[in-house]
C-alpha positions as CSV (number, residue, x, y, z in Angstrom):
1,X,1.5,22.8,-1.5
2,X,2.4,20.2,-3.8
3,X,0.9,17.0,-5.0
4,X,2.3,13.9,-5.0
5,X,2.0,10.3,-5.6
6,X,2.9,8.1,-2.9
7,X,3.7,4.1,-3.1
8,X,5.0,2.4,-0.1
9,X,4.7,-1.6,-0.4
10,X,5.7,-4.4,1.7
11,X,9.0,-6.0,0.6
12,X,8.9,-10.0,1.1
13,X,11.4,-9.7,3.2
14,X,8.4,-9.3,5.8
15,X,6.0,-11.7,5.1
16,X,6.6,-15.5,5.2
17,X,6.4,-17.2,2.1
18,X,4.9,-20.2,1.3
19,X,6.8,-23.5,1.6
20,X,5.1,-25.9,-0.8
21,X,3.6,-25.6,-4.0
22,X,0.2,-26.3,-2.4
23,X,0.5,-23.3,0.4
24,X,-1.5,-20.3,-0.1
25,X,0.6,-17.2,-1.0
26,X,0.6,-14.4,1.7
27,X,-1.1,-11.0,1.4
28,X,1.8,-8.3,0.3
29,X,0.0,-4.9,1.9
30,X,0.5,-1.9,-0.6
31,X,-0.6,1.5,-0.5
32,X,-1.1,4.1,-3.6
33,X,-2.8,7.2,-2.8
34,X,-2.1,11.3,-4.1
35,X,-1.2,13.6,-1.9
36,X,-1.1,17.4,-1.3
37,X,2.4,18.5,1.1
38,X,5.0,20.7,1.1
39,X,7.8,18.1,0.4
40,X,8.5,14.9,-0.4
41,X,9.0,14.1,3.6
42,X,5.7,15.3,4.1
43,X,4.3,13.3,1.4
44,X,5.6,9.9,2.9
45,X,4.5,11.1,6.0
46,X,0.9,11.5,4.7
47,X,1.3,8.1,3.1
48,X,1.8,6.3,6.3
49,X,-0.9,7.7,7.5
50,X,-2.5,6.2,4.9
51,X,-1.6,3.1,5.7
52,X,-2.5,3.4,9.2
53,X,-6.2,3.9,8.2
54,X,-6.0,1.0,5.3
55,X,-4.5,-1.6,7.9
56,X,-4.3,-0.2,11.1
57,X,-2.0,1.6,13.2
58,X,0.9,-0.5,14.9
59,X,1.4,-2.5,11.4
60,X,3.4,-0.7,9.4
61,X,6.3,-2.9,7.7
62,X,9.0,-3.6,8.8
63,X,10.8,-3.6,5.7
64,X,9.1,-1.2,2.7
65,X,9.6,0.2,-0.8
66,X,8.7,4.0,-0.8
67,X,8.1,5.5,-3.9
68,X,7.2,9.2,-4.0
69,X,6.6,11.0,-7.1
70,X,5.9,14.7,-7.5
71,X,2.8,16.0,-10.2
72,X,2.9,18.9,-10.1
């Protein structure tokens, strides 16, 4: 096994942005955590999971950037 660090983050491509100056800005979900796997599939997968537990499974993004970095 292998550790990683995993970054998956919401694009904006998923959220709607505000339309006036005066319109709060929207919550962009992001997730950093380290990871033991065997590979950097398993890694991600392990990062979703992550997700799941941070903000509940069923909301994962529809769009994402997915960053996976090995540390070892």
């Amino acid at each position: 096994m292998s550790r990683f660090s995993v970054h998956i983050g919401e694009t904006t491509q998923s959220v709607d942005l505000p339309v006036g100056p005066n319109d709060p800005t929207p919550l962009v979900r992001d997730v950093y955590c380290e990871v033991e796997a065997a590979d950097e599939d398993a890694a991600k997968e392990a990062g979703y999971r992550e997700w799941d537990v941070k903000y509940g499974e069923g909301n994962q993004p529809v769009s994402a950037i997915v960053r996976v970095t090995k540390l070892d």
